[in-house]
C-alpha positions in Angstrom: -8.1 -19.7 -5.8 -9.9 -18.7 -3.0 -7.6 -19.8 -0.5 -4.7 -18.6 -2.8 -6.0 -15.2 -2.0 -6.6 -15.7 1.4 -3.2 -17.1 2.3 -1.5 -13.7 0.6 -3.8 -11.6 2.6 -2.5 -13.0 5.8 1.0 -12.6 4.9 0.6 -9.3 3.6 -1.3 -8.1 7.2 1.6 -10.0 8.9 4.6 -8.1 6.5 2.8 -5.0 7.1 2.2 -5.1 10.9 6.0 -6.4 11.3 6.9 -3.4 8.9 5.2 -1.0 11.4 7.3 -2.8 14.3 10.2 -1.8 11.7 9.1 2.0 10.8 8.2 3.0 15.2 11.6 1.6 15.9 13.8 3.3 13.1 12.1 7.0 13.4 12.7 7.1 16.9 16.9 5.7 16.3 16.8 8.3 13.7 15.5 10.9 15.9 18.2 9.8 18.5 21.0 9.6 16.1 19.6 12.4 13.8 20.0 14.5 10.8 19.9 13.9 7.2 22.3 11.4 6.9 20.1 9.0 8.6 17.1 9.9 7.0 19.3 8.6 3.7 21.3 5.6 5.9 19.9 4.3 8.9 16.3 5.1 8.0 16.5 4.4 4.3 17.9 0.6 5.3 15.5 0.0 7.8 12.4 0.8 5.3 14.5 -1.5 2.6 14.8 -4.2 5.0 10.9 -5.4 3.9 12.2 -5.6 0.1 15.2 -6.7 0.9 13.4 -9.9 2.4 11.2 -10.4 -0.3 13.6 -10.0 -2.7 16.3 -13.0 -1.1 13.0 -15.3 -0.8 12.3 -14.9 -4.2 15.9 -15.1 -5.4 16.2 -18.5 -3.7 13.1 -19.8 -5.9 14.4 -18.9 -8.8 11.5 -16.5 -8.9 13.7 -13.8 -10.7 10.9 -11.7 -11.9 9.2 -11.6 -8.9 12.5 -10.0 -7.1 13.1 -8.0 -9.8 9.3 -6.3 -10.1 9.4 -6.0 -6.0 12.4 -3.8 -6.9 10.7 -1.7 -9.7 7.4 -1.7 -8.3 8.8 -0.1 -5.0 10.4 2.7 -6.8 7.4 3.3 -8.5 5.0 3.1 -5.6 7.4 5.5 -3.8 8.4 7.8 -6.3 5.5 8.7 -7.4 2.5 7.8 -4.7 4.7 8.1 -1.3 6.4 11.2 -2.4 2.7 12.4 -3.5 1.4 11.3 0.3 4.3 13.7 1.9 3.8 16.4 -0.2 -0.4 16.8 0.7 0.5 16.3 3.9 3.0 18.6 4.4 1.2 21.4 2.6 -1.8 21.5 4.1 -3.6 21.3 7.4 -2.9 17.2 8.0 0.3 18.6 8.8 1.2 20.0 12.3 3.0 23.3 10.3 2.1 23.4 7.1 5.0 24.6 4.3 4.3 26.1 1.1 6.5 24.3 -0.1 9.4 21.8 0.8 13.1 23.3 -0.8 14.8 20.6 -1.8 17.9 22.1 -3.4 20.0 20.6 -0.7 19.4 17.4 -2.3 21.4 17.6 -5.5 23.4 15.2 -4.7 20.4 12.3 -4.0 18.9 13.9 -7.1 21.8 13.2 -9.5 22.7 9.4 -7.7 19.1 8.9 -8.6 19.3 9.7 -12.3 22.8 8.1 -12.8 21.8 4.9 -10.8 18.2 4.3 -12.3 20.1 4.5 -16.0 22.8 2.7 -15.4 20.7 0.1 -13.9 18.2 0.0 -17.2 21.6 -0.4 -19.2 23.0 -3.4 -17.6 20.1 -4.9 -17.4 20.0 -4.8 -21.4 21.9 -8.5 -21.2 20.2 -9.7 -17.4 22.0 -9.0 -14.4 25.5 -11.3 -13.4 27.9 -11.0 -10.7 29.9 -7.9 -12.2 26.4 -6.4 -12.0 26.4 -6.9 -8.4 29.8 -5.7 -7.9 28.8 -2.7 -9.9 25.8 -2.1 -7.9 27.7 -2.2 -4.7 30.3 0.1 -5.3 27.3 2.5 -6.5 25.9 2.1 -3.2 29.7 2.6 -1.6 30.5 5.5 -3.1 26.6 7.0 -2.3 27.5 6.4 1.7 30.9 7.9 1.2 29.5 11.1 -0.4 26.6 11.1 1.8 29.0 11.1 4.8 30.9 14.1 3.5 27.9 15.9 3.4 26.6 15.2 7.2 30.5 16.6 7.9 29.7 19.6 6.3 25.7 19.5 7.6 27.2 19.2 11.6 29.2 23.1 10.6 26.5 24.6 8.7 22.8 23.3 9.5 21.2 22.9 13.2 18.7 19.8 11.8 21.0 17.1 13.1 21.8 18.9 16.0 18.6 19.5 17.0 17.0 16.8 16.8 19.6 14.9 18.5 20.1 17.1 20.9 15.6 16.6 21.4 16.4 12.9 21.7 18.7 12.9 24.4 16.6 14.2 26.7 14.2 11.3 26.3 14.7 8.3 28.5 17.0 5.4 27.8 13.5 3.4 28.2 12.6 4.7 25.3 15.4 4.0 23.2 15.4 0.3 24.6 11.9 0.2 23.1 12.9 1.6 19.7 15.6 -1.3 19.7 13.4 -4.1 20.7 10.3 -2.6 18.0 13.1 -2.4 15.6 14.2 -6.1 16.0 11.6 -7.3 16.5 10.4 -6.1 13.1 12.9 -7.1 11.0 12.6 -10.5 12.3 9.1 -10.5 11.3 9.5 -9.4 7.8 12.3 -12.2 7.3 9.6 -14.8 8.7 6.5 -13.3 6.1 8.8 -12.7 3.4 8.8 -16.0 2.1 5.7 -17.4 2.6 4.5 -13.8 0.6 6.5 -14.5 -2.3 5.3 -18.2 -2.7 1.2 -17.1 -2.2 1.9 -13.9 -5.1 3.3 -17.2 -7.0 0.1 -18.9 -6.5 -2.7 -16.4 -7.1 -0.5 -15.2 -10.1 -1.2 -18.8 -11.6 -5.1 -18.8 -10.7 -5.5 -15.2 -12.0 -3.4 -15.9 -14.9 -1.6 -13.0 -14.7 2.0 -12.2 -15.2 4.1 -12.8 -11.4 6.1 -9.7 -12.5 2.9 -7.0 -12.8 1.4 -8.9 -9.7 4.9 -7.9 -7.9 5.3 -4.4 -8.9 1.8 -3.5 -7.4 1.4 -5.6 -4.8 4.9 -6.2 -3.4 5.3 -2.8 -2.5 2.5 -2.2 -0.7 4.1 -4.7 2.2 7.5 -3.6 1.0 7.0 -0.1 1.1 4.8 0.0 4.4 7.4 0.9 7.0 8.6 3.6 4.8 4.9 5.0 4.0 4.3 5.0 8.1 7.6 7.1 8.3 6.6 9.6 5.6 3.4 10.3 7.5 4.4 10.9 10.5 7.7 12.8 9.6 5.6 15.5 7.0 3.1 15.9 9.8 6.2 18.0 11.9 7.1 20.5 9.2 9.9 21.8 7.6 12.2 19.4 9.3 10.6 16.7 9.0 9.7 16.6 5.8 12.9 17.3 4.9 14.5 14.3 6.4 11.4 12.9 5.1 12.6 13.7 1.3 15.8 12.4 2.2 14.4 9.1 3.4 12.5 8.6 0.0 15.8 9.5 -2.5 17.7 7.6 -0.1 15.8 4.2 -0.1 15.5 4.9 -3.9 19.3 4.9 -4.5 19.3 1.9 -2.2 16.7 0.0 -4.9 19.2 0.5 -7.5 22.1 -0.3 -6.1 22.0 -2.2 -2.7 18.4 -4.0 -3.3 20.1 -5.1 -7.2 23.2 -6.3 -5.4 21.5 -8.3 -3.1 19.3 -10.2 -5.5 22.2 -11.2 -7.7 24.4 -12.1 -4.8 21.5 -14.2 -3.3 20.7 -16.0 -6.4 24.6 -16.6 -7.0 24.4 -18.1 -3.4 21.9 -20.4 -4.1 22.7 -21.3 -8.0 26.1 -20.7 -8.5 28.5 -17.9 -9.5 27.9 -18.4 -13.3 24.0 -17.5 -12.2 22.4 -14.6 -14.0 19.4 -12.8 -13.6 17.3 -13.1 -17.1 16.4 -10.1 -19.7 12.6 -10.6 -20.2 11.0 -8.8 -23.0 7.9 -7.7 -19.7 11.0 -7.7 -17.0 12.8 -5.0 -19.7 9.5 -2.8 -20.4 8.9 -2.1 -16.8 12.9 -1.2 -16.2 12.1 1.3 -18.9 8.7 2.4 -17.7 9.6 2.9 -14.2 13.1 4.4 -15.1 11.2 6.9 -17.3 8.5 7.7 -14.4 11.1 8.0 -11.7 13.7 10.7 -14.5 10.0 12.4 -15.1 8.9 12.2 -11.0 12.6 14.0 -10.7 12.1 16.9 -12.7 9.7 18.9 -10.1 12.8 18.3 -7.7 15.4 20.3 -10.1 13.4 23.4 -9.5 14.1 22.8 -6.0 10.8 23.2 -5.0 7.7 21.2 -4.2 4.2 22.0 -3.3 0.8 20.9 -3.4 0.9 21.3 -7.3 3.8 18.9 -7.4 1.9 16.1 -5.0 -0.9 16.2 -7.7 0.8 15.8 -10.8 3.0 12.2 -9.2 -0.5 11.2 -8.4 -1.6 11.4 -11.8 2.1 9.9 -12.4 1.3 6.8 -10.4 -2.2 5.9 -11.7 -0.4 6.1 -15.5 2.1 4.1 -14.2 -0.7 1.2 -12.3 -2.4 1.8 -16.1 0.6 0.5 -18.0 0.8 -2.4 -16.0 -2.5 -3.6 -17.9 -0.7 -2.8 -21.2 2.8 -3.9 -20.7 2.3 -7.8 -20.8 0.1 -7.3 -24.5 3.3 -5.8 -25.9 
């Protein structure tokens, strides 16, 4: 057991260190490239790209719940406990200019895609995910980027954000963006080497703890997975009102990218190993934490529709996330 537990620790400092490689790299493209459209693209991929690994290793087993709870267990971690993070920060004295309160009635759109894609993907899950799934999953995630591109149109007319900050970025050296490139690399390689490895030690120490792969996923997984995005949170809320806007965008963003893009990509890479006829299994503890975490995220969202979110609001998805750890102790007795 012992060395079970050892061997995940090592790949879970290695997943996290390459995911900080990952996180320096992408916030300073983003900054070059700017606005909220990468804080939702560009940035929102990059801090996928950790899940995204673990979830094709674990596809390739066969280890369907574990690629499935990475999934869940990221939009929970980040829903509720990342957005939490942001929010203290930004609203108090961690942050370089603290806000009141972060507006976030630009964000309707994010805010309904969110809603619409955490449903729809509790639905189809109802009979375990197959290759119309997929498809289904990656014209969601099409048709997000197409209406998220319309919007940085109309953002480059009527908001300075992008402009500013890419206007900040171009005075800085092309040595610096060289160095975002190779960090960036250089990172995703990384997480594509620990990924694998990760998913086969969670296997291991799931079977000497003798607890459920799937609840060891949703809470561990994402702390590796969700590390680059955590690191970019931080250090965007820390700069004020733009940054934690862009930061708000990154977390909706990546979100949306869970349930479409991330689905997608676990049912296309187990098709790729098993077949075209492959589907993803309906398990009775794979199908109460779709609903738990499609409830918490619906619940986490309802702040956000008053458009405004404060210290208050950072509290209560606190208390959101430690119900949400607490069901994970209940959820396999059902």
């Amino acid at each position: 057991m012992a060395d079970n537990i050892l061997f995940l620790l090592g790949w879970l400092v290695e997943l996290i260190f390459a995911s900080w490689l990952l996180s320096d790299g992408a916030e300073h493209l983003a900054e070059r490239w700017g606005g909220r459209f990468v804080g939702r693209t560009l940035l929102s991929v990059a801090t996928t790209l950790p899940e995204i690994g673990i979830v094709v290793a674990a596809a390739k087993d066969g280890s369907y719940g574990t690629a499935i709870g990475s999934a869940l267990g990221s939009n929970l971690f980040m829903m509720t406990f990342g957005l939490a993070i942001m929010l203290i920060i930004a609203t108090t004295r961690l942050s370089k200019a603290p806000q009141k309160f972060i507006d976030v009635k630009e964000f309707g759109l994010d805010k309904i895609f969110l809603v619409i894609t955490a449903v729809v993907g509790a639905l189809l899950f109802i009979d375990g995910f197959d290759i119309i799934d997929g498809i289904i999953f990656t014209g969601l995630f099409v048709v997000y980027l197409a209406f998220a591109f319309r919007e940085m149109k109309k953002e480059k007319k009527m908001a300075p954000l992008a402009k500013d900050l890419h206007d900040e970025a171009q005075t800085k050296p092309k040595k610096h963006f060289a160095r975002s490139m190779v960090l960036f690399i250089a990172g995703t390689i990384g997480i594509f080497v620990g990924a694998e490895p990760f998913v086969h030690a969670l296997e291991g120490v799931s079977v000497d703890l003798g607890v459920s792969v799937v609840v060891l996923a949703v809470i561990v997984s994402p702390i590796a997975g969700e590390m680059p995005e955590k690191i970019s949170l931080i250090l965007l809320a820390r700069k004020g009102a733009n940054g934690a806007s862009i930061a708000v965008a990154n977390v909706l963003g990546s979100k949306i990218l869970n349930n479409t893009l991330l689905l997608s990509v676990a049912v296309f890479a187990a098709i790729s190993y098993r077949g075209l006829t492959t589907k993803i299994p309906n398990t009775p503890l794979l199908e109460n934490q779709m609903i738990l975490v499609t409830v918490i995220t619906i619940v986490a969202l309802v702040p956000m529709f008053k458009n405004k979110l404060g210290l208050k609001s950072g509290m209560m998805l606190l208390v959101l996330y430690a119900v949400g750890i607490g069901m994970q102790f209940v959820l396999p007795t059902l």
